[in-house]
N, C-alpha and C positions, 0 to 999 in steps of 0.2 A: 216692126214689120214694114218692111216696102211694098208699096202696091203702084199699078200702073193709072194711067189716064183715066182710063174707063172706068174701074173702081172709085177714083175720086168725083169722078162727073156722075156716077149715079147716085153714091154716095149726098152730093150738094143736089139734084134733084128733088129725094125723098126726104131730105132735113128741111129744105126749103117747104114743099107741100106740106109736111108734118107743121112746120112754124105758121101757116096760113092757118090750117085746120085750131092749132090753140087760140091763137089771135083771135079767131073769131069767136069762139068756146068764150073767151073772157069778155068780147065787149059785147056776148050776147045772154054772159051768167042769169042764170033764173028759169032762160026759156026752155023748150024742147031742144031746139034748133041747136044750143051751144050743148046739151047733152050728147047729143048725134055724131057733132062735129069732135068731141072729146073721145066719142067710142072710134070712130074713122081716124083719128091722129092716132092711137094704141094699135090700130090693128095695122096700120101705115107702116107705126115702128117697127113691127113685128112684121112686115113682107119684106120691109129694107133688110131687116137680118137676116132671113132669106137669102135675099137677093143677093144681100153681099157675101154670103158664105157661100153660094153657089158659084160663083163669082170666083170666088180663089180655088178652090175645089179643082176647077177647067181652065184658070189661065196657067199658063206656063210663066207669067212673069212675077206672079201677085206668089204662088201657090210654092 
């Protein structure tokens, strides 16, 4: 599948923020804190797919 610019750049956005959110999950395993940030990385996942299926849905380049 080809997709345009905007696809790839929000796409590297939400993989980026999702890789912050575990990073910190792991160098803060045991706490609340890295429990929190593991529920916010899942649910992160889960807006990018979203986002990116809405995304081709309305582009005429991706779609």
């Amino acid at each position: 599948m080809r997709t345009c610019h905007q696809f790839d750049t929000v796409r590297t956005e939400y993989e980026r923020e999702i890789g912050f959110m575990l990073a910190h999950s792991q160098r803060h395993e045991g706490r609340p804190a890295a429990k929190s940030s593991a529920k916010q990385a899942a649910s992160t996942k889960q807006r990018m797919a979203r986002a990116l299926s809405n995304h081709v849905g309305r582009c005429p380049e991706c779609g």
